[in-house]
Chimera marker file (.cmm) of the C-alpha trace (Angstrom):
<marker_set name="trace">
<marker id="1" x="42.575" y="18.117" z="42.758" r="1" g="1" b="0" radius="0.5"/>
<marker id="2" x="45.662" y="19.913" z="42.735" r="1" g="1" b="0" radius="0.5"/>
<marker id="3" x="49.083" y="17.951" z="43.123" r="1" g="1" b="0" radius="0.5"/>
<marker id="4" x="52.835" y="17.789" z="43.341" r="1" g="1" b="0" radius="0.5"/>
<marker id="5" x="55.610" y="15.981" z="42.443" r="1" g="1" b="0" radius="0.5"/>
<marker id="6" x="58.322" y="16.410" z="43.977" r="1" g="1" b="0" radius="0.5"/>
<marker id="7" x="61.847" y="14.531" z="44.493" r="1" g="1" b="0" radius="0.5"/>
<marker id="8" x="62.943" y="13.645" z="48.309" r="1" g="1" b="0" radius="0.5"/>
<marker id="9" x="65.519" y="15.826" z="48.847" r="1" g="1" b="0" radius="0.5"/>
<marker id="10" x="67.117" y="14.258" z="52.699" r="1" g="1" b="0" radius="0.5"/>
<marker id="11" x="69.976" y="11.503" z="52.867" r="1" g="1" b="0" radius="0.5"/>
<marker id="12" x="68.198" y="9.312" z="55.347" r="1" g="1" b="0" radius="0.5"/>
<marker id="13" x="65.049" y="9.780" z="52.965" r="1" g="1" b="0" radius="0.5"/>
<marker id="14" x="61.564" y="10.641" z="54.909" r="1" g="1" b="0" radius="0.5"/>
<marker id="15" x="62.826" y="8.159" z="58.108" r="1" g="1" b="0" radius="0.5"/>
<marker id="16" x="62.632" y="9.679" z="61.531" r="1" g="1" b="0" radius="0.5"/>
<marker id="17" x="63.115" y="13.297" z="62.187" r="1" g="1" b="0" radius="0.5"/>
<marker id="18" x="62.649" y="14.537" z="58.429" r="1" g="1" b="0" radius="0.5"/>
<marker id="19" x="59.306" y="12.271" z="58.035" r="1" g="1" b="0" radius="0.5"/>
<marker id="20" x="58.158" y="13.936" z="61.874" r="1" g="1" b="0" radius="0.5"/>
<marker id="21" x="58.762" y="17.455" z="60.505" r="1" g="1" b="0" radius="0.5"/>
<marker id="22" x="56.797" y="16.819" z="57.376" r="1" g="1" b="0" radius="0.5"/>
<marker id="23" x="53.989" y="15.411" z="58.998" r="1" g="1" b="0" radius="0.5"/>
<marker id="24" x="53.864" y="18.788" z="61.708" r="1" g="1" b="0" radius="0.5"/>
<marker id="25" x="53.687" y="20.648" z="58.879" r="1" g="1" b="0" radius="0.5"/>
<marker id="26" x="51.062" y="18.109" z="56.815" r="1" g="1" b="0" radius="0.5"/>
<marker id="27" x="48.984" y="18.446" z="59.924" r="1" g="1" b="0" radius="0.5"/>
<marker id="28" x="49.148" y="21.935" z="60.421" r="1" g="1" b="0" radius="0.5"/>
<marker id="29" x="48.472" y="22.865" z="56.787" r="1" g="1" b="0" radius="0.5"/>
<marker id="30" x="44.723" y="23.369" z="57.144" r="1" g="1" b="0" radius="0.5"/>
<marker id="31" x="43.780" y="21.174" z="54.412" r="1" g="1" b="0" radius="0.5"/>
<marker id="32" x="43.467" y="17.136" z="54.035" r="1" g="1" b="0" radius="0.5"/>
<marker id="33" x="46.655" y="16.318" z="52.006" r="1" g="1" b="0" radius="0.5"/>
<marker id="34" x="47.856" y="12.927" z="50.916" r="1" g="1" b="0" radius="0.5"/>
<marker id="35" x="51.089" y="11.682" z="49.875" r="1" g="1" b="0" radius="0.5"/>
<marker id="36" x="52.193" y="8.668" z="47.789" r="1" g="1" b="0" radius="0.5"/>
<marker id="37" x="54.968" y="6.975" z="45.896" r="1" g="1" b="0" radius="0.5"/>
<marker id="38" x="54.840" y="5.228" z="42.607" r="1" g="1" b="0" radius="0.5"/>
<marker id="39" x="54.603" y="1.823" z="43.975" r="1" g="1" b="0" radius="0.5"/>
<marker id="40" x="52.709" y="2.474" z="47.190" r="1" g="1" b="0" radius="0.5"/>
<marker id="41" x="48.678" y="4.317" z="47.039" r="1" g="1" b="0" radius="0.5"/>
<marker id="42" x="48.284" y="7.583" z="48.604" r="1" g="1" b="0" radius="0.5"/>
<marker id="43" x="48.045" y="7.461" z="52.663" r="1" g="1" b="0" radius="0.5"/>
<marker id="44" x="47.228" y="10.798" z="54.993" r="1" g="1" b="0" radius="0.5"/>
<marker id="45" x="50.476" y="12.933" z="55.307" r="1" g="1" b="0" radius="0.5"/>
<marker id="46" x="49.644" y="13.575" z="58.755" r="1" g="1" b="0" radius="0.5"/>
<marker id="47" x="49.765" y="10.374" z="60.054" r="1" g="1" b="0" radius="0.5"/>
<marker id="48" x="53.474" y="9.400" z="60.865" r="1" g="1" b="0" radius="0.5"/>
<marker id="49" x="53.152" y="5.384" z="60.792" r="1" g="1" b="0" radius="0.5"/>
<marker id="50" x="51.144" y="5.886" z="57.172" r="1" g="1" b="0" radius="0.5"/>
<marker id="51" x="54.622" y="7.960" z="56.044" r="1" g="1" b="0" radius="0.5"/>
<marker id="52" x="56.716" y="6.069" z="57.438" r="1" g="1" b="0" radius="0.5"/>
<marker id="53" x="55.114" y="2.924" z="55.855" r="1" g="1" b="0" radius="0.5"/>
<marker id="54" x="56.025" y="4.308" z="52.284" r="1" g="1" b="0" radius="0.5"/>
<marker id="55" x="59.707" y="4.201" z="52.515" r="1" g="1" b="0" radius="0.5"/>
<marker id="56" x="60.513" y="6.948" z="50.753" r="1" g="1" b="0" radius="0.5"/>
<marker id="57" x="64.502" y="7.180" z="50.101" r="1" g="1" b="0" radius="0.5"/>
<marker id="58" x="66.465" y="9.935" z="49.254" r="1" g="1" b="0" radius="0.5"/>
<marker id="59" x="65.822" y="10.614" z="45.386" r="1" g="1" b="0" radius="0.5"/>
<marker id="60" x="62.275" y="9.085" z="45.376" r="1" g="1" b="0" radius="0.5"/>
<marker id="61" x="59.693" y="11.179" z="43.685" r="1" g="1" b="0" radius="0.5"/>
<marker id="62" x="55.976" y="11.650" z="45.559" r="1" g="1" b="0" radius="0.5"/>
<marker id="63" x="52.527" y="12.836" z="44.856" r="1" g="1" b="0" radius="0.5"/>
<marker id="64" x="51.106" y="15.123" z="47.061" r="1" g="1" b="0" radius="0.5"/>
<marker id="65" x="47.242" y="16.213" z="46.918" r="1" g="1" b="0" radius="0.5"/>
<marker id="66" x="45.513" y="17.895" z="48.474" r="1" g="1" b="0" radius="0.5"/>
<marker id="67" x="41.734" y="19.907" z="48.152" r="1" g="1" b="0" radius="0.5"/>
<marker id="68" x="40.557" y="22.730" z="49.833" r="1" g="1" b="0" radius="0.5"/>
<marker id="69" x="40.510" y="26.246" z="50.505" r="1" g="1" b="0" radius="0.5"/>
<marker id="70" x="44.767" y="26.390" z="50.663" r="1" g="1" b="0" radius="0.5"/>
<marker id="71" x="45.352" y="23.374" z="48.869" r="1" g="1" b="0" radius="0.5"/>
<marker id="72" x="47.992" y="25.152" z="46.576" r="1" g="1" b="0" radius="0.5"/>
<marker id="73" x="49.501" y="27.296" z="48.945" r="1" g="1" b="0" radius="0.5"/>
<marker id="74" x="49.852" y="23.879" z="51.254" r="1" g="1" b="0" radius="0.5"/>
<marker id="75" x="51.457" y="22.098" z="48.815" r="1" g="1" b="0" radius="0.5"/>
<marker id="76" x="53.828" y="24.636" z="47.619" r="1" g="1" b="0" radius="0.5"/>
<marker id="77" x="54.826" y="24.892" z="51.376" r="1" g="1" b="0" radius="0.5"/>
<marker id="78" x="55.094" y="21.036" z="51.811" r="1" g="1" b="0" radius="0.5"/>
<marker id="79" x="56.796" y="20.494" z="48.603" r="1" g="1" b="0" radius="0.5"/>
<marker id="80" x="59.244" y="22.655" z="49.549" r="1" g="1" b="0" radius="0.5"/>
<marker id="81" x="60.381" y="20.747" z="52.650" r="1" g="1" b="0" radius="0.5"/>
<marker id="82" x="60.796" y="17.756" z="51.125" r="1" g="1" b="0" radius="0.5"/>
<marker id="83" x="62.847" y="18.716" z="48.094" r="1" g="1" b="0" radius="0.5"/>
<marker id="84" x="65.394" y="19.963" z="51.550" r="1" g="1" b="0" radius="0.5"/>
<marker id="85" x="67.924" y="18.424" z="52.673" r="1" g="1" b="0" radius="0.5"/>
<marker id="86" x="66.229" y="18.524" z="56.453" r="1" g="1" b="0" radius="0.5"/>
<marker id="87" x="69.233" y="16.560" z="57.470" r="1" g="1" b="0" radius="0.5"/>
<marker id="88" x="71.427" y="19.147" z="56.674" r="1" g="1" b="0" radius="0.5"/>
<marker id="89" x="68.888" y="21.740" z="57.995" r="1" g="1" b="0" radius="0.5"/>
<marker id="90" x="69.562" y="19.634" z="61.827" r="1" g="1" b="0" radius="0.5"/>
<marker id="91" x="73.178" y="20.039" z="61.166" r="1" g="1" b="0" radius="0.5"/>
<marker id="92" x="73.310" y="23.667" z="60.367" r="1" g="1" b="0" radius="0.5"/>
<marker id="93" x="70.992" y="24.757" z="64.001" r="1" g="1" b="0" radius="0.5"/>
<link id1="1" id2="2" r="1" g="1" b="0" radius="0.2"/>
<link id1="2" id2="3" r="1" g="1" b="0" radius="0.2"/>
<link id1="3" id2="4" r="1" g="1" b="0" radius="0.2"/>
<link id1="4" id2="5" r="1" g="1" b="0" radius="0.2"/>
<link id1="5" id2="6" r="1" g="1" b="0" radius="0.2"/>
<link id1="6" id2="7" r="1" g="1" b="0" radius="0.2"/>
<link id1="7" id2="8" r="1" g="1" b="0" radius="0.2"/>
<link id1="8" id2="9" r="1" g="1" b="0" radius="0.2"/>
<link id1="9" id2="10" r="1" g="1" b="0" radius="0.2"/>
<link id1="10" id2="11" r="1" g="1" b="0" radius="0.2"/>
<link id1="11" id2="12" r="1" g="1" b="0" radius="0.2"/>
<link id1="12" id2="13" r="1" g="1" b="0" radius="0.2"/>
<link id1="13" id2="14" r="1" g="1" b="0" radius="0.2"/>
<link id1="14" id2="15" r="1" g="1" b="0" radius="0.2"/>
<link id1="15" id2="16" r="1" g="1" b="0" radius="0.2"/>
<link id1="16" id2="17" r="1" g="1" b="0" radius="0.2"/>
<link id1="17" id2="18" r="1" g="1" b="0" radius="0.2"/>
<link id1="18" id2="19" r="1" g="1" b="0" radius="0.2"/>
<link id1="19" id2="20" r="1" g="1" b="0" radius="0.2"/>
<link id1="20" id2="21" r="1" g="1" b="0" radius="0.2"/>
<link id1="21" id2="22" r="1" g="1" b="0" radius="0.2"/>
<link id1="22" id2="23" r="1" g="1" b="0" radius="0.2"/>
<link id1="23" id2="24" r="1" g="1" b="0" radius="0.2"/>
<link id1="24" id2="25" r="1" g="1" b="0" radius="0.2"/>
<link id1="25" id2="26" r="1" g="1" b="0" radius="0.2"/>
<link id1="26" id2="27" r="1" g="1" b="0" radius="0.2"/>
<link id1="27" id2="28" r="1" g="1" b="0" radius="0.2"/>
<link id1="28" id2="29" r="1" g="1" b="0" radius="0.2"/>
<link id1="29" id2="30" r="1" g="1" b="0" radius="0.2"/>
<link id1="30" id2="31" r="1" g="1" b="0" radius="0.2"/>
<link id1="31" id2="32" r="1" g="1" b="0" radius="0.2"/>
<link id1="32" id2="33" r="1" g="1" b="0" radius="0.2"/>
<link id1="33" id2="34" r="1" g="1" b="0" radius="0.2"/>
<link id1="34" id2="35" r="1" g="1" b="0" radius="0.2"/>
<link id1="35" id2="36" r="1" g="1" b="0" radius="0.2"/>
<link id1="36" id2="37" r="1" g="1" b="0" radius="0.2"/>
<link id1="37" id2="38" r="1" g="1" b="0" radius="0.2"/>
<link id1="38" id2="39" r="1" g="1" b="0" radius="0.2"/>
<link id1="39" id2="40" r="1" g="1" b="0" radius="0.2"/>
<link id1="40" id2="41" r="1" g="1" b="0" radius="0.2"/>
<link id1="41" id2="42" r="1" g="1" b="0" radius="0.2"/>
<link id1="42" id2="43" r="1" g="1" b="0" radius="0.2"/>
<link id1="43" id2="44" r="1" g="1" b="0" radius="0.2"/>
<link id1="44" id2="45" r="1" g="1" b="0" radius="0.2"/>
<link id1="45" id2="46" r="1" g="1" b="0" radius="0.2"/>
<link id1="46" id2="47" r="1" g="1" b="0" radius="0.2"/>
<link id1="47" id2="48" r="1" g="1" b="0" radius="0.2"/>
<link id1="48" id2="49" r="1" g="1" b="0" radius="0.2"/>
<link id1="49" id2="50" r="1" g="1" b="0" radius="0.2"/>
<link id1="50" id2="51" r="1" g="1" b="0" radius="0.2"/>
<link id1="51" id2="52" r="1" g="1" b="0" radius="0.2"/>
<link id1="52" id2="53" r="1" g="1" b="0" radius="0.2"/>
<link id1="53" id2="54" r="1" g="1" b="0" radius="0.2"/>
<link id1="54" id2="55" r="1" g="1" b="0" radius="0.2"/>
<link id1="55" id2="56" r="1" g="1" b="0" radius="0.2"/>
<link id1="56" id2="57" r="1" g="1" b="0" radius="0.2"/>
<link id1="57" id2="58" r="1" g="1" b="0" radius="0.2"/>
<link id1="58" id2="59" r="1" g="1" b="0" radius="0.2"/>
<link id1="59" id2="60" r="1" g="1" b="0" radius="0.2"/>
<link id1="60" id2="61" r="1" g="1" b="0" radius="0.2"/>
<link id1="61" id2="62" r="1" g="1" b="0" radius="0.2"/>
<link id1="62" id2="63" r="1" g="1" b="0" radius="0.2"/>
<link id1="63" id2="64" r="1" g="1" b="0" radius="0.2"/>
<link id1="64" id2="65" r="1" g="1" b="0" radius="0.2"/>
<link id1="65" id2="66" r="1" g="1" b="0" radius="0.2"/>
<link id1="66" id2="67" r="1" g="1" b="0" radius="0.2"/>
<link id1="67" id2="68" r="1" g="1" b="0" radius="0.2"/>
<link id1="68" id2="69" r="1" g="1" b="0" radius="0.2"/>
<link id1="69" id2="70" r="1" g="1" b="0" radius="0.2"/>
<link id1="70" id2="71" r="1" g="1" b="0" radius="0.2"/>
<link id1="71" id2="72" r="1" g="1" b="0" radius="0.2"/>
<link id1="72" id2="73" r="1" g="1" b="0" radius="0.2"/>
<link id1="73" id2="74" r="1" g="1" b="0" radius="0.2"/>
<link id1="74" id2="75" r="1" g="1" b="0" radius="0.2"/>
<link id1="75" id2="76" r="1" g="1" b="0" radius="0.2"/>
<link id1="76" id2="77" r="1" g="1" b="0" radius="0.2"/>
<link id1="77" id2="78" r="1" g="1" b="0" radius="0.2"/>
<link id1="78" id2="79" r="1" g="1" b="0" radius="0.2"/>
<link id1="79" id2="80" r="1" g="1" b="0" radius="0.2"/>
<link id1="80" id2="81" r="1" g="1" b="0" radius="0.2"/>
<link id1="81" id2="82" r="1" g="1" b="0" radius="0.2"/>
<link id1="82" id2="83" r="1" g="1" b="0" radius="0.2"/>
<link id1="83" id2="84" r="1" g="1" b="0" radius="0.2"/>
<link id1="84" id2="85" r="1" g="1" b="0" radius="0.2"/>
<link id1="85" id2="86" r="1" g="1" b="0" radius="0.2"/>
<link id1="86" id2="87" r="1" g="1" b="0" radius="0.2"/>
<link id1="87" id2="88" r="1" g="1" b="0" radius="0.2"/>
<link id1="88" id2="89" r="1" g="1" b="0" radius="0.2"/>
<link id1="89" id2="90" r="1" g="1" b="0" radius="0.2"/>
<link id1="90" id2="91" r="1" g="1" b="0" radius="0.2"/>
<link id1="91" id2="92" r="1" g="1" b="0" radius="0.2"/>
<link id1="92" id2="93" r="1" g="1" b="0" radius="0.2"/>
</marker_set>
């Protein structure tokens, strides 16, 4: 199954509008992906309370999986939003 790591790249971490943007994009990706911490097993990346639940600061490093037709293109995309600062992102528009 195909997988990143990747390092949470927002200040408030994946909390409120970062976390909702991720999980837009988890859900509209095509493919069933999951995402986990160290600490916490994997929950579905398109379900916003499941994200939420893992408390994922800025700095903390995640798995994502996924399988599928577009799992690697998915989790390239994906990846790369979370290793942004999205908080910045809102600032800048």
């Amino acid at each position: 199954m195909p997988s990143r790591v990747v390092t949470i790249g927002s200040t408030s971490g994946l909390h409120a509008r970062p976390a909702r943007l991720f999980v837009e994009a988890a859900a509209a990706a095509g493919v069933p992906v999951t995402i986990r911490t160290a600490d916490k097993p994997a929950v579905p990346a398109n379900s916003m309370l499941s994200v939420l639940s893992l408390g994922a600061r800025f700095g903390t490093e995640v798995t994502l999986e996924a399988e599928g037709d577009g799992a690697e293109g998915a989790l390239d995309a994906l990846a790369d939003l979370l290793a942004r600062n999205l908080d910045e992102d809102e600032k800048a528009a």
